[in-house]
C-alpha positions in Angstrom: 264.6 189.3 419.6 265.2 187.1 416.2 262.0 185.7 414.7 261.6 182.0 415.7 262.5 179.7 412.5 261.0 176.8 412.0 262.1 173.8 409.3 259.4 171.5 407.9 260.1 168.4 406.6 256.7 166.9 405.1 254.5 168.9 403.3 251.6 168.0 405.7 253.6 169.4 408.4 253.7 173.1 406.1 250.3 172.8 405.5 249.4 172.3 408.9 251.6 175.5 409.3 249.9 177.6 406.7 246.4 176.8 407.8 247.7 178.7 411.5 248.4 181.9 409.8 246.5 185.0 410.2 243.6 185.8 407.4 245.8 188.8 405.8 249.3 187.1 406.0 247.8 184.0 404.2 246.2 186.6 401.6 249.5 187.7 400.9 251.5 184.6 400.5 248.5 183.7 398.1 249.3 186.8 395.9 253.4 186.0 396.7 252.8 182.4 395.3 250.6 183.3 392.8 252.9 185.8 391.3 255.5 182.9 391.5 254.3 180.5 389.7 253.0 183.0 387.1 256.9 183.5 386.4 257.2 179.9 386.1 254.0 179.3 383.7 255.0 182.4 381.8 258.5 180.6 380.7 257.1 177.4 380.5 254.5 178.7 378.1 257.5 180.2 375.9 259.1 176.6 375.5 255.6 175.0 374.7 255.4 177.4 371.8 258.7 177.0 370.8 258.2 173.2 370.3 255.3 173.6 368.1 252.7 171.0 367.3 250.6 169.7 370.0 252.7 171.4 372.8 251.7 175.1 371.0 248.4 174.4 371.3 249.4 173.4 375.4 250.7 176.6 375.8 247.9 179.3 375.9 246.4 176.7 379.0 249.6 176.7 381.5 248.7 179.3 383.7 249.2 179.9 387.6 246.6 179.7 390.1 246.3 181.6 393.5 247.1 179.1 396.3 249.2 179.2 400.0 252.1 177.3 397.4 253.3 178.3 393.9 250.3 176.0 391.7 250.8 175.8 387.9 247.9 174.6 385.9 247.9 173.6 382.4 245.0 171.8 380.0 241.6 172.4 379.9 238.2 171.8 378.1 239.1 173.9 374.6 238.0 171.8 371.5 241.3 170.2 370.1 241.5 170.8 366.1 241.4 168.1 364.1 244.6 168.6 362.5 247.7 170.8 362.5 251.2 171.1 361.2 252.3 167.4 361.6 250.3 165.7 363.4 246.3 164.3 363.9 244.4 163.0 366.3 243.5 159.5 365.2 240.9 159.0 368.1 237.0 159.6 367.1 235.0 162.0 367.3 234.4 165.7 368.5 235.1 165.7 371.7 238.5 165.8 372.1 239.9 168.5 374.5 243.0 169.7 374.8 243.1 168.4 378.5 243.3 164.8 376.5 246.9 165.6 375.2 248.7 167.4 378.0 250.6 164.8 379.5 251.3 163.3 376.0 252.7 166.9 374.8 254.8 167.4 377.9 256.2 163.8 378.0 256.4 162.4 374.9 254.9 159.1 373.3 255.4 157.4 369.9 255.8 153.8 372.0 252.6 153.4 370.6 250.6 153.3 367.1 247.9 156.1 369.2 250.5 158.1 371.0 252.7 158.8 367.1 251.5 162.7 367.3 253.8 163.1 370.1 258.1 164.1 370.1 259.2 160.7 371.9 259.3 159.6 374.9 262.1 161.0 377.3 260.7 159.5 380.8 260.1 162.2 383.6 262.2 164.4 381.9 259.5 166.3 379.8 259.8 169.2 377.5 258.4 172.6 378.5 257.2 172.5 382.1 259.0 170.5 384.4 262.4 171.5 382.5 261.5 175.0 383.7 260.5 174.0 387.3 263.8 172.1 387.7 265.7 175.0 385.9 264.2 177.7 388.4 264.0 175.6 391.1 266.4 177.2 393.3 265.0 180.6 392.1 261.5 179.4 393.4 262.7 177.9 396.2 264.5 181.5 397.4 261.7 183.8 396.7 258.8 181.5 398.8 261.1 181.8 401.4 261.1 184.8 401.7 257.3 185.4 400.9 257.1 182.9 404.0 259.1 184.9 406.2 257.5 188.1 405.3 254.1 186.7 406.0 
């Protein structure tokens, strides 16, 4: 007998799913996911460095994280230098991490006299992460799939 199929349309309704499976299939749709969205980060890591300036210094944070779905992190609490190639930070102070200038690096600014470090503005479009997610979207989309059906 076929295995029974089942299509989810909300993401509560998957998640309600997930939480039902057995302790060892959810362990390995963790380690499917995780291995993922490592592929993913890996890329999107590539393009960071390859735009230079405040998106390099982005790039050593994207990473993936073991979860039930593919989760790609990126930022974190490093000390942001003061300085580098062609830009500098014009806010005061020490404590600027590089979680302050993810969003700015992977969307763009220059609308504004603070935001002048960044490439411009291009909407939701972004420049090294979620131009890889929508470039390997149907890659992802084939390979938790399957890591679902196997688990």
């Amino acid at each position: 007998m076929p295995a029974k199929t089942t299509t989810y349309t909300t993401v509560k309704g998957l998640n309600r799913a997930l939480a039902k499976l057995p302790k060892e299939a959810s362990a390995e749709l963790r380690t499917a996911a995780k291995a993922i969205a490592a592929d993913i980060a890996q890329e999107a890591q590539g393009r960071a460095k390859g735009q230079g300036g405040l998106a390099a210094l982005v790039a050593p944070t994207i990473r993936a994280a073991r979860d039930r779905v593919p989760v790609i992190k990126m930022g974190g609490s490093g000390k942001l230098p003061a300085a580098g190639g062609d830009w500098e930070h014009s806010r005061s102070g020490a404590r600027q991490t590089i979680g302050d200038v993810i969003w700015g690096a992977e969307f763009g600014g220059k609308g504004r006299e603070t935001t002048q470090q960044f490439l411009p503005h291009k909407g939701t479009a972004g420049y090294f992460l979620w131009p890889t997610v929508r470039d390997r979207s149907d890659w992802m989309q084939d390979r938790y799939s399957q890591a679902l059906l196997d688990a």
